[in-house]
C-alpha positions in Angstrom: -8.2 26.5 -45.2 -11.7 26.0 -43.5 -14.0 23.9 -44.8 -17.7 24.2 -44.7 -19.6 20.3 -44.0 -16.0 18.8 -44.1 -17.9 15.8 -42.9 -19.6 15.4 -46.8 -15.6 14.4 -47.5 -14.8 10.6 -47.7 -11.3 8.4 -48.5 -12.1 8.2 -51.8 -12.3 12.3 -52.5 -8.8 12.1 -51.1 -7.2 9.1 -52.8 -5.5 11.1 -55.2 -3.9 13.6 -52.9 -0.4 13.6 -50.7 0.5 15.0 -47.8 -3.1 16.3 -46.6 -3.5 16.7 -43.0 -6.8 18.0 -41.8 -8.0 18.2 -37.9 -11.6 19.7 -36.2 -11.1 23.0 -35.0 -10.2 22.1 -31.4 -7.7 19.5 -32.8 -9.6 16.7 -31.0 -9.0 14.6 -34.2 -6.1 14.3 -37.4 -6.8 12.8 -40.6 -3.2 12.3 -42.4 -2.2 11.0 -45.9 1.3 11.1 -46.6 3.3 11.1 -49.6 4.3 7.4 -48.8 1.2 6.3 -50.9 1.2 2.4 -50.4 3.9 2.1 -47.6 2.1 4.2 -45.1 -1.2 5.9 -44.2 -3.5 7.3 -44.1 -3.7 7.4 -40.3 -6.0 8.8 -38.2 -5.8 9.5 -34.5 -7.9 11.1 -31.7 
């Protein structure tokens, strides 16, 4: 899915959610919440 002004999303819209990976279009950055909610994550990485 491509979002429109994904830089309007924050931690917060997300802290519900497992297993969401989302990256730029060149994959210059990741964004990951895992399923490990707690124990691991979210991570991010350039």
């Amino acid at each position: 899915m491509l979002l429109e002004q994904a830089s309007a999303i924050t931690v917060d819209d997300l802290k519900h959610e497992e297993d969401v990976y989302i990256v730029d279009q060149a994959f210059r950055w990741t964004y990951v919440r895992t399923h490990e909610t707690g124990m691991c994550g979210p991570y991010f990485s350039r």
